[in-house]
ZAMARGU-4260 file (C-alpha; in steps of 0.2 Angstrom, whole numbers, plus 5000, padded with zeros to 4 digits):
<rodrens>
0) 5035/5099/4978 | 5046/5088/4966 | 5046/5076/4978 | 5028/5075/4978 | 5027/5075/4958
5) 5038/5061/4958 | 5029/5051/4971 | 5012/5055/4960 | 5019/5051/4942 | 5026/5033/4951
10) 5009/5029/4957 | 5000/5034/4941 | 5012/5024/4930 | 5011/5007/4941 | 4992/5009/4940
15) 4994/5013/4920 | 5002/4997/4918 | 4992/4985/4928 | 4978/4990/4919 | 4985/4988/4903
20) 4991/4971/4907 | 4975/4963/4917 | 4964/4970/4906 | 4965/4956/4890 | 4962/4942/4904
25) 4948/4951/4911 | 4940/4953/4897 | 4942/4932/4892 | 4936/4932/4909 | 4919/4941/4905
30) 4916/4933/4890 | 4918/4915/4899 | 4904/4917/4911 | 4896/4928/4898 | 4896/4944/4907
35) 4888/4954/4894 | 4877/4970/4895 | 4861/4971/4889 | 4851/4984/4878 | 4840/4995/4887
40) 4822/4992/4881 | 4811/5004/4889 | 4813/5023/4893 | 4814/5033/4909 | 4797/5037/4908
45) 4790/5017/4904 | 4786/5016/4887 | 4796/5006/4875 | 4814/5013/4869 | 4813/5009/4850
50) 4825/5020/4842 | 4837/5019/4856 | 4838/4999/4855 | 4837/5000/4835 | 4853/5009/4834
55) 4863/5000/4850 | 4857/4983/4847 | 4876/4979/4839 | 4881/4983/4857 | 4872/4969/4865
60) 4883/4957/4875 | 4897/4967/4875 | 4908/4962/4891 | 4904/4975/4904 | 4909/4976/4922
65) 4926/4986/4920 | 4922/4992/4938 | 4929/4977/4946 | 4946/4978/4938 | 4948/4996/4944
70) 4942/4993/4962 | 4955/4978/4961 | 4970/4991/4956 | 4965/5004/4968 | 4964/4993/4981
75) 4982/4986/4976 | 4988/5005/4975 | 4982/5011/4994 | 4988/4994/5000 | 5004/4999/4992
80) 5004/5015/4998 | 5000/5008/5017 | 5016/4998/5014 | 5031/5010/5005 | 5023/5023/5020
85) 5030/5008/5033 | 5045/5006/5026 | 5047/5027/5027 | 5050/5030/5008 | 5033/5042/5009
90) 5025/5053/5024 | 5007/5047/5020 | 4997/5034/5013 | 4980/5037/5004 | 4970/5036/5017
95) 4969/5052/5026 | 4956/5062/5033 | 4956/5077/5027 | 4959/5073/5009 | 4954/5056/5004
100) 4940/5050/5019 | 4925/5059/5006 | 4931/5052/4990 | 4935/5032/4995 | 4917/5034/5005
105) 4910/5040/4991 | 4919/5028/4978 | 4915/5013/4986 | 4894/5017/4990 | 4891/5022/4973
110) 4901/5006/4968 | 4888/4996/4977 | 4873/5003/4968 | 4882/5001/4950 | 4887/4984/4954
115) 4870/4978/4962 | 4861/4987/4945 | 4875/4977/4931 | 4871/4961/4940 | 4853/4962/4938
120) 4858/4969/4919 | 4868/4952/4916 | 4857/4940/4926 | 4840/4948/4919 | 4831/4946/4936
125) 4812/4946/4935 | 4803/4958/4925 | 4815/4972/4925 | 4834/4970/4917 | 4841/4981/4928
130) 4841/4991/4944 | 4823/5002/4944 | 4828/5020/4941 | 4817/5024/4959 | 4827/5013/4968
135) 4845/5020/4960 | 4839/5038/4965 | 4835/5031/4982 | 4851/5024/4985 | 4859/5040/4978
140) 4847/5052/4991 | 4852/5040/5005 | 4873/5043/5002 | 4870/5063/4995 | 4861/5067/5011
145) 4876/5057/5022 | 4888/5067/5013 | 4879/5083/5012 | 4879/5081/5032 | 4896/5077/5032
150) 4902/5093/5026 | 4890/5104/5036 | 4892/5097/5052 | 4908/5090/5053 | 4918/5104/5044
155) 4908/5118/5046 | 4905/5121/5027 | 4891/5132/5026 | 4897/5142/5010 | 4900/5141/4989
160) 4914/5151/4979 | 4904/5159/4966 | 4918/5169/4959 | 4920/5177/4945 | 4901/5181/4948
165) 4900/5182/4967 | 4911/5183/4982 | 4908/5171/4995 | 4891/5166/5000 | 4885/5159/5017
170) 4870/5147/5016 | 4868/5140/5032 | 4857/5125/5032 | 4854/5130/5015 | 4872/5124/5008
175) 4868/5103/5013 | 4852/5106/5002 | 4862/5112/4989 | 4875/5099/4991 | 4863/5084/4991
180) 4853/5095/4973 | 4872/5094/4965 | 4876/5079/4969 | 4861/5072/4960 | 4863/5082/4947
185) 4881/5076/4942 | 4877/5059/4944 | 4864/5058/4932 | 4870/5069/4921 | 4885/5058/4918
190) 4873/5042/4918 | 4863/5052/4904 | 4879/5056/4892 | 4884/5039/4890 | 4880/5024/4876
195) 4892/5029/4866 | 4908/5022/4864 | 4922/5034/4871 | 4911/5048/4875 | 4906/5051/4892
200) 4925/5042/4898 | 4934/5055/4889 | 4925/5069/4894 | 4927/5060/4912 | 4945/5057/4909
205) 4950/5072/4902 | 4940/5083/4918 | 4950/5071/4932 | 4967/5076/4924 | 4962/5095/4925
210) 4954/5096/4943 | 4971/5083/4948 | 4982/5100/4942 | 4970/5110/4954 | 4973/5098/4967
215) 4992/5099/4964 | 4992/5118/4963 | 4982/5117/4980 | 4994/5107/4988 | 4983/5092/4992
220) 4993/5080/4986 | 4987/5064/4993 | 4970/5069/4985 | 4979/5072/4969 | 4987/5055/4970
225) 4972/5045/4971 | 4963/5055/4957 | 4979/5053/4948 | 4977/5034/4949 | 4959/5035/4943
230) 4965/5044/4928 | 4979/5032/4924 | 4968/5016/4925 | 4955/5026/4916 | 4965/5030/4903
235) 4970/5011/4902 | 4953/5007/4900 | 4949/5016/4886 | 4963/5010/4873 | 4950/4993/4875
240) 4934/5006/4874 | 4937/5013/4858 | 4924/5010/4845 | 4919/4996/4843 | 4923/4994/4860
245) 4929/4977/4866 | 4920/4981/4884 | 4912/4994/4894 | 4912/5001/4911 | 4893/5002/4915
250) 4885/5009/4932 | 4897/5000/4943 | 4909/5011/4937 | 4901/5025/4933 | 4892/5029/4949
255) 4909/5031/4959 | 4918/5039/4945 | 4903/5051/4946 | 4906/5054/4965 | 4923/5057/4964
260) 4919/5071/4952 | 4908/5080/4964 | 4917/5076/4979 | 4932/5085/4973 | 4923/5100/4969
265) 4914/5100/4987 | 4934/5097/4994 | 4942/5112/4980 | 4926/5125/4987 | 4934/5124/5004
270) 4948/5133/4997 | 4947/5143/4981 | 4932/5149/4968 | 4930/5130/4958 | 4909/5132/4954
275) 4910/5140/4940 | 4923/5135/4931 | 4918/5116/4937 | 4899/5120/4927 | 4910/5127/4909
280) 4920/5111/4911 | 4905/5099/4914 | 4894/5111/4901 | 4894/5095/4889 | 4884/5085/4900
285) 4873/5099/4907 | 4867/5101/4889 | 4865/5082/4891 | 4855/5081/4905 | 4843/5095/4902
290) 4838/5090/4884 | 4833/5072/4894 | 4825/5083/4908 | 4815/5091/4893 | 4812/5075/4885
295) 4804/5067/4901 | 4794/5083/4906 | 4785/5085/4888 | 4780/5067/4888 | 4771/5070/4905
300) 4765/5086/4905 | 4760/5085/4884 | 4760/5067/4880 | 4773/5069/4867 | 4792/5070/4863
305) 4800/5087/4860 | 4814/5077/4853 | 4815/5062/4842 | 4827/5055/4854 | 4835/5061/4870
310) 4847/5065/4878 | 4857/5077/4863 | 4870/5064/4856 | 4857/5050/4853 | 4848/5066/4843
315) 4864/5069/4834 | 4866/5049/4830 | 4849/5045/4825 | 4849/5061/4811 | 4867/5065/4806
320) 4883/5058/4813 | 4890/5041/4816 | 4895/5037/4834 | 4913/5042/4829 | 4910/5056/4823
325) 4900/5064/4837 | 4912/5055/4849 | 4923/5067/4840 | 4917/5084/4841 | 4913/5079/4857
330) 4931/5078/4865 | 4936/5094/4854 | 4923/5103/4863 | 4928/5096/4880 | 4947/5100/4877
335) 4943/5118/4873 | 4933/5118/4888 | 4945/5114/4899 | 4957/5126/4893 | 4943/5139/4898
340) 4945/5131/4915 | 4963/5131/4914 | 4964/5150/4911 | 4951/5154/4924 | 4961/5145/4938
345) 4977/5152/4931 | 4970/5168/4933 | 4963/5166/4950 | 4979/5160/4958 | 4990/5173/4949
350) 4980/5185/4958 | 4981/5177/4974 | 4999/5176/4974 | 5002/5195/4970
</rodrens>
């Protein structure tokens, strides 16, 4: 096991350090051909975003496309891996079926969809300024349903762990649908708690290092290794995302990061209880998502806003905090969250081992 620790904490700190020495020429690089994001315009449901612009317009032009850099270092690191594994120094390399085969796919598709959505953002092509959000969900259903698939009918996954509440339960064809519904769910939940500087990366960062200790504990350790790598350049990133932040990630990076999230719980099911733990963890965006899903059903059904603004940190912007501030609270709530999670998993395999 030390062994393996050792091997991990090597890979993390190489990846650590590429970031935080590419990252001040890419972002020369970004403002030179003036890769710059801009503001969203018009909601979800069409009509025109005023608040939202009036209080991000600062954030206009703002290099963005920090996707690139990481899928440059990832690819460095399994390259890396393919190599020291030649020369015998390790057993496996990151690619391996059972552990890594779901979360590269998944990395990589969603990184498609992101990249072709900030390049219509920067080049402002045609009417729209980005990728529709009917065509993102598309994309989304197309790879969900693959993956969804995956899982049922190539490993015979046809159950959740709902403990504490529930033993485990068999769904049948039912569990593929309720892989494709959660899938969704976490991707735009994520998409919907962003916009602020630091906010949705460190809730994202702070959930990768926990589920990498489950990982760990579970003994996947090639798994944990490429999360681990995530979280490193991650946490890289965001020394240069701090408010006001010098560039952003944006949906190139944010779709994949989202998979990866989702993918580890489908992989974490297939061995011990991880739903409900994974929903306290992720509670800050859940919150996020359904005050959006609130927002976007009152103006269909009642042709008005239930809230000024939506989703709830825009809410909390707009009437009483500074971005700062609510960026915050915000990753004191998650840290306390994810001791919640820490504990239940603790608990879980202290039983299992007596």
């Amino acid at each position: 096991m030390f062994t393996k620790l050792n091997s991990i904490i090597l890979f993390a700190l190489v990846a650590f350090w590429l970031g935080w020495l590419l990252y001040p020429l890419y972002i020369k690089f970004l403002k030179k051909i003036h890769a710059g994001k801009t503001i969203r315009e018009e909601a979800v449901t069409g009509e025109k975003s005023v608040i939202f612009s009036e209080m991000h317009k600062h954030k206009a032009w703002t290099p963005t496309m920090w996707w690139w850099l990481l899928i440059l270092i990832v690819l460095i690191m399994v390259l890396l891996s393919l190599l020291v594994q030649k020369l015998w120094w390790i057993n496996n390399s990151l690619i391996n079926r059972q552990e890594t085969y779901v979360l590269l796919a998944g990395f990589f598709w969603m990184w498609l969809i992101g990249l072709l959505d900030d390049y219509l953002n920067i080049r402002w092509y045609g009417a729209k300024k980005w990728l529709s959000a009917k065509a993102k969900l598309i994309m989304m259903f197309i790879f969900s349903g693959l993956i969804s698939r995956w899982f049922y009918a190539k490993l015979w996954i046809d159950y959740i762990n709902l403990r504490p509440i529930a033993w485990k339960i068999h769904l049948w064809i039912f569990r593929p649908i309720l892989t494709f519904v959660f899938t969704i769910a976490i991707v735009n939940a994520i998409n919907i708690t962003d916009w602020l500087d630091w906010l949705a990366w460190w809730l994202i960062w702070v959930e990768l290092l926990v589920l990498a200790m489950v990982t760990f504990v579970n003994q996947t350790y090639i798994a944990t290794t490429f999360v681990v790598i995530v979280w490193a350049v991650l946490a890289s990133f965001m020394f240069f995302n701090i408010f006001p932040a010098k560039i952003f990630m944006w949906d190139s990076g944010a779709f994949a990061m989202w998979w990866l999230l989702a993918a580890l719980i489908y992989l974490l099911n297939m061995r011990i209880w991880i739903i409900i733990p994974f929903l306290i963890l992720f509670l800050p965006f859940i919150i996020d998502l359904c005050t959006s899903f609130l927002q976007i059903f009152w103006k269909k059904v009642f042709h008005k806003k239930l809230f000024e603004v939506a989703p709830l940190h825009h809410l909390f912007e707009k009437r009483w905090s500074h971005e700062a501030t609510i960026t915050m609270k915000f990753r004191m709530i998650q840290w306390l969250l994810a001791a919640v999670f820490i504990i239940m998993m603790f608990y879980q395999i202290w039983g299992e081992l007596i």
